[in-house]
C-alpha positions as CSV (number, residue, x, y, z in Angstrom):
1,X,-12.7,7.6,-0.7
2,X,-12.3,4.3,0.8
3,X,-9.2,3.6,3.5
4,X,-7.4,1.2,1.1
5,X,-7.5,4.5,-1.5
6,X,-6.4,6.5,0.8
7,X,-3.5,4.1,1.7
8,X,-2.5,3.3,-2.4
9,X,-2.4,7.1,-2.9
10,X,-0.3,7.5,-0.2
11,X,2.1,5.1,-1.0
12,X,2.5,6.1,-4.1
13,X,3.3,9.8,-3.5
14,X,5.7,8.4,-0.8
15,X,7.3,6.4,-3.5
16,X,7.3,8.9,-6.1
17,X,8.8,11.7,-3.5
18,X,11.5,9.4,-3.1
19,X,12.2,8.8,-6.5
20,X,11.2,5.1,-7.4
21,X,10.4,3.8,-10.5
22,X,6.8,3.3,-12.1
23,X,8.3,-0.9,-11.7
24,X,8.7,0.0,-8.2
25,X,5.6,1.8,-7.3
26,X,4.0,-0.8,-8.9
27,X,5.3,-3.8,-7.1
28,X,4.8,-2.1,-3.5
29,X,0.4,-1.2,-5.1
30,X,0.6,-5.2,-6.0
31,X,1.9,-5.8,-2.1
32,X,-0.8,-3.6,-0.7
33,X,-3.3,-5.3,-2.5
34,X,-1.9,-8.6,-2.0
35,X,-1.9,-8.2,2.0
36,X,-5.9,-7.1,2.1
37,X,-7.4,-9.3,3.7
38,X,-11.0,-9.5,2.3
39,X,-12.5,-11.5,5.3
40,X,-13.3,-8.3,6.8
41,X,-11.8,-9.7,10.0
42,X,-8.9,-7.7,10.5
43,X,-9.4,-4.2,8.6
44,X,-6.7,-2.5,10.9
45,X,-3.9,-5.0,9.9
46,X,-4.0,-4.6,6.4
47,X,-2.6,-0.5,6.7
48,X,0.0,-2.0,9.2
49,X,1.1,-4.8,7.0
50,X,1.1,-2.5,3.7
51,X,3.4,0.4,5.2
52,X,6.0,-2.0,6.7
53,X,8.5,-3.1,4.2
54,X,9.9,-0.5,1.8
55,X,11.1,1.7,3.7
């Protein structure tokens, strides 16, 4: 299982433990993707950049 996998799956259980909606989880998958940058030049940054923000 790739990183970015690992990092959706998470998200999701995070979200679904705290209750959100399926509109919700799906607008902060659609962020995650949206922030990976597929340059390849900064793999670290997308994780960081994905787990800020809906806190």
């Amino acid at each position: 299982m790739s990183d970015l996998e690992k990092l959706v799956r998470r998200r999701m259980q995070e979200e679904y433990a705290k209750g959100s909606s399926a509109e919700e989880i799906v607008k902060v998958v659609r962020d995650i993707f949206n922030s990976v940058d597929l340059s390849g030049k900064w793999p670290g940054a997308v994780a960081a950049r994905a787990t800020t923000g809906h806190e």
